[in-house]
N, CA, C and O of each residue as an XYZ file, in Angstrom:
328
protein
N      46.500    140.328    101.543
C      45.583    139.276    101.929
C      46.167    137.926    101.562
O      47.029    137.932    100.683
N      45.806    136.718    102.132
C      45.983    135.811    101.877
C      45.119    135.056    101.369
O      44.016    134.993    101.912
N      45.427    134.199    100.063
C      44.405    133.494     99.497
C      44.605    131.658    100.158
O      45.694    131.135    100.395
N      43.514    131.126    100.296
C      43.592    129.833    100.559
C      43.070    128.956     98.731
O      42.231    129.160     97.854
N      44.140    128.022     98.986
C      43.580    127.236     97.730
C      42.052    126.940     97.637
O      41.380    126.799     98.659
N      41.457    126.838     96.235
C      40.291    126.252     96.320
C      39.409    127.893     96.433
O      38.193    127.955     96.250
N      39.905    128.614     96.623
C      39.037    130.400     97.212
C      39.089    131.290     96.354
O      39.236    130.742     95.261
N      39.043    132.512     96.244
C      38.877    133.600     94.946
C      39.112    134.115     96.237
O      38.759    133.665     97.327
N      39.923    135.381     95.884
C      40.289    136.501     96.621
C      38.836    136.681     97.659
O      39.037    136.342     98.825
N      37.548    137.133     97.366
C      36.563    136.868     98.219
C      36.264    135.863     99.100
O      35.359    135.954     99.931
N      37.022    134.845     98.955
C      37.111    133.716     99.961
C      35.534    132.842     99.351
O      35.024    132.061    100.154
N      34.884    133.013     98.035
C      34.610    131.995     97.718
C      34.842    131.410     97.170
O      35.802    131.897     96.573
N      34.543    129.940     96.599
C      35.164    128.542     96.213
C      35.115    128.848     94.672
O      34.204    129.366     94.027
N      36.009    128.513     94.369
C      36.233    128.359     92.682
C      35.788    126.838     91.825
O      35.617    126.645     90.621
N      35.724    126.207     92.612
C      35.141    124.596     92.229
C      33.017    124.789     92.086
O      31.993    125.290     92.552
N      33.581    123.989     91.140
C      31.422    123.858     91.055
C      31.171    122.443     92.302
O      31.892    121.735     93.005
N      29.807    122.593     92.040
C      29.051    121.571     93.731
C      30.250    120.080     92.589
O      30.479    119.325     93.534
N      30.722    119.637     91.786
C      31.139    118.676     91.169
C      32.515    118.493     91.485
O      32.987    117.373     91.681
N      33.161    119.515     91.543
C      34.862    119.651     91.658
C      34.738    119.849     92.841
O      35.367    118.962     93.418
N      34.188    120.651     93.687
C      34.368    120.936     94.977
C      34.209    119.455     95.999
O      34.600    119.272     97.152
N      33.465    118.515     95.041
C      33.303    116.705     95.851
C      34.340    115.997     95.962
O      34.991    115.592     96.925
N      34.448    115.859     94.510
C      36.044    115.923     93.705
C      37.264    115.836     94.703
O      37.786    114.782     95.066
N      37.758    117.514     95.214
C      38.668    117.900     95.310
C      38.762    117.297     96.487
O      39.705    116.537     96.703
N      37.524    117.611     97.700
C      37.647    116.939     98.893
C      38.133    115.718     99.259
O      38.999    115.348    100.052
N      36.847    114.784     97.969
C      37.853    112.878     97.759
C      39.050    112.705     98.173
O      39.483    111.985     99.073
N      39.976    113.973     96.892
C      40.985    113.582     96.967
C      41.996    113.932     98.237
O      43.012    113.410     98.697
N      41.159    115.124     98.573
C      42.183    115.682     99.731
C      41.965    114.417    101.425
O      42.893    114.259    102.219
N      40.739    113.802    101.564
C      40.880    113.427    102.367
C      40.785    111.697    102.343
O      40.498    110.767    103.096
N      41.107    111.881    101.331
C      40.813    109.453    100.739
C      42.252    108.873    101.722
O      42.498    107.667    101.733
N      43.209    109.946    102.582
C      44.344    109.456    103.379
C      43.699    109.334    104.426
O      44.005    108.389    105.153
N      42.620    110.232    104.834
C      42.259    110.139    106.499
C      40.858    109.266    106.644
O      40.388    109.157    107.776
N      40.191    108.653    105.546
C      39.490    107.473    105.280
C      40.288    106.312    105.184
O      41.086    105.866    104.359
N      39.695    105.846    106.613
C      40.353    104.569    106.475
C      38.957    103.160    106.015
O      38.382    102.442    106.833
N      38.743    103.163    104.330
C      37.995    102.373    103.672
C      38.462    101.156    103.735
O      39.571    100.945    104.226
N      37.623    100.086    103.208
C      38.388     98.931    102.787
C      37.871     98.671    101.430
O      36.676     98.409    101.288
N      38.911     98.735    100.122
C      38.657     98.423     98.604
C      37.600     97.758     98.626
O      37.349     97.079     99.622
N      36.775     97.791     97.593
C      36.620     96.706     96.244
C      36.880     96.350     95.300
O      37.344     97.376     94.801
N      36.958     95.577     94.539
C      36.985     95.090     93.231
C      35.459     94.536     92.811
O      34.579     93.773     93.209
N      35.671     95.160     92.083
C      34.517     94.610     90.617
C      34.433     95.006     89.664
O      34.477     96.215     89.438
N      34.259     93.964     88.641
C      33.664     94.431     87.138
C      32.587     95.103     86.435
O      31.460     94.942     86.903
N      32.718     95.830     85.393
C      31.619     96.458     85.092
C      31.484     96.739     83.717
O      31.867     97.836     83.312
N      30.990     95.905     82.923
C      30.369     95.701     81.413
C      29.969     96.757     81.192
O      28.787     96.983     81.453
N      30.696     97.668     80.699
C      29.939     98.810     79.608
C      29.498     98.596     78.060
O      30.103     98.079     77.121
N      28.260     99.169     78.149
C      27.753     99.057     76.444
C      28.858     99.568     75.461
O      29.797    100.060     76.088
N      29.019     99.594     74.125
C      29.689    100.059     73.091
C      29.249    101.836     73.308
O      28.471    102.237     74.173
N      29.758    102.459     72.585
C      29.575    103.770     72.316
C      29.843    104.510     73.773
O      30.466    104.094     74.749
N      29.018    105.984     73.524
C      29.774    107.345     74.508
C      29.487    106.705     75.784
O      28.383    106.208     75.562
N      29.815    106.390     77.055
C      29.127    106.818     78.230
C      28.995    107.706     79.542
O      28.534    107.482     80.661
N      29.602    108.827     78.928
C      29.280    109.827     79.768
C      30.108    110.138     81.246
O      29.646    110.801     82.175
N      31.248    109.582     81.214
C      32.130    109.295     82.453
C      33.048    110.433     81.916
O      33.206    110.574     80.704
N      33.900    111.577     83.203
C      34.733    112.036     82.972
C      36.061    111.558     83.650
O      35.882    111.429     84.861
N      37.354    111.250     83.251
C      37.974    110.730     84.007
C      39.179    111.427     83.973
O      39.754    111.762     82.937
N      39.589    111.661     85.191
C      41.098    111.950     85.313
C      42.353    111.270     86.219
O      42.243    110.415     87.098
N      43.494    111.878     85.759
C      44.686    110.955     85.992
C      45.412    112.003     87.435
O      46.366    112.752     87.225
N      44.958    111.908     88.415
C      45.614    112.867     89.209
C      47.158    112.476     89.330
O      47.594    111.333     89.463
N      47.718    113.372     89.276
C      49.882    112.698     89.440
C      49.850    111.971     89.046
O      50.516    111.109     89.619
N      49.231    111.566     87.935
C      50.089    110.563     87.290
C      49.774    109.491     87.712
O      50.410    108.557     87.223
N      48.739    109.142     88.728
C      48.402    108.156     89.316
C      47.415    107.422     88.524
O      47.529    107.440     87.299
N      46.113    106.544     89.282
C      45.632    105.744     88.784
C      44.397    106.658     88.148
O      43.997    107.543     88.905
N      43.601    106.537     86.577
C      42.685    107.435     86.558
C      41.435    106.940     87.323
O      41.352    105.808     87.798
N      40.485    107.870     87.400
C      39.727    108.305     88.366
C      38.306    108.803     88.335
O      38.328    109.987     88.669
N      37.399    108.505     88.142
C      35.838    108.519     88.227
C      35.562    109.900     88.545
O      35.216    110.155     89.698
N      35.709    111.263     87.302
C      36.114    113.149     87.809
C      34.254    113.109     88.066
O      33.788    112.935     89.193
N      33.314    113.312     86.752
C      32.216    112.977     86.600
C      31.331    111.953     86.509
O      31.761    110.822     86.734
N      30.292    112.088     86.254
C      29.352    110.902     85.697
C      27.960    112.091     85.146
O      27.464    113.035     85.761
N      27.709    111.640     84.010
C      26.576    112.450     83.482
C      25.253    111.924     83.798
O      25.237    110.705     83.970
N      24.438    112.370     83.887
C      22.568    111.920     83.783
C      23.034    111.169     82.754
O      23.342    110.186     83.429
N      23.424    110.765     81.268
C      22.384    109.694     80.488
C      23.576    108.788     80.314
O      23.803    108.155     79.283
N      24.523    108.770     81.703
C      25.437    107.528     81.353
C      25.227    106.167     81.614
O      25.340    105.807     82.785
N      24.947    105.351     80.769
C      24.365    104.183     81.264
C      24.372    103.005     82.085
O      23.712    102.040     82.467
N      25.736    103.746     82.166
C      26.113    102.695     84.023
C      26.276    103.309     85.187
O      26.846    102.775     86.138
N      25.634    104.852     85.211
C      25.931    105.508     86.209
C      25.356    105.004     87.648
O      25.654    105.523     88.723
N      24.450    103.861     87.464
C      23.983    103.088     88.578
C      24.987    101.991     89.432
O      24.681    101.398     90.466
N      26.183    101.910     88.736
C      27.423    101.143     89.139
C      28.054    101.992     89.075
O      29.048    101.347     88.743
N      28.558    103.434     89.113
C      29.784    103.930     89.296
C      29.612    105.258     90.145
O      28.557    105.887     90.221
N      30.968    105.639     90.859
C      30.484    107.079     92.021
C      31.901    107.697     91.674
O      32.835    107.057     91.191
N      31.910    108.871     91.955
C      33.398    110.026     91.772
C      33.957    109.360     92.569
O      33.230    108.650     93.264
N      35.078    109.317     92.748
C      36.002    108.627     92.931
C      36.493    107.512     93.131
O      37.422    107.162     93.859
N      35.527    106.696     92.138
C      35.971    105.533     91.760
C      37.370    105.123     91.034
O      37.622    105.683     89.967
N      38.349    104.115     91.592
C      39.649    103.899     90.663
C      39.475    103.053     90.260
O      39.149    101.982     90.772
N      39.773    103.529     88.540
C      39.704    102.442     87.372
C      41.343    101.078     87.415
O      42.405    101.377     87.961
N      41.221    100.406     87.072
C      42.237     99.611     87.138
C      41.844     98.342     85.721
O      42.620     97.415     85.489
């Protein structure tokens, strides 16, 4: 059999509803043709609940956002930090 990335031998998805958003972002942010923003965004001191990753080495990257993060009203998965 052949497995497709992203599948379990059963051909279902190995990503949760979170990674599986995730993964898509990244697979298709080439065939979106967006136009950037820039903006700032004042975070309070202490935890806030953002998971972030560095795909290749590239720019990191908006993975999660939790319920009690307190700027989760300014930020979306796949946001690039800079």
């Amino acid at each position: 059999s052949t497995l497709t990335p992203g599948m379990n031998a059963g051909g279902q998805s190995i990503y949760t509803e979170d990674e599986q958003a995730f993964e898509d972002h990244l697979r298709n942010r080439k065939k979106a043709q967006q136009k950037e923003e820039f903006f700032e965004i004042y975070a309070p001191a202490g935890k806030l609940g953002v998971v972030i990753d560095t795909p290749n080495s590239g720019a990191p990257v908006v993975h999660n956002i939790k319920e009690t993060c307190p700027i989760a009203d300014q930020l979306r998965v796949g946001d690039k930090l800079i």
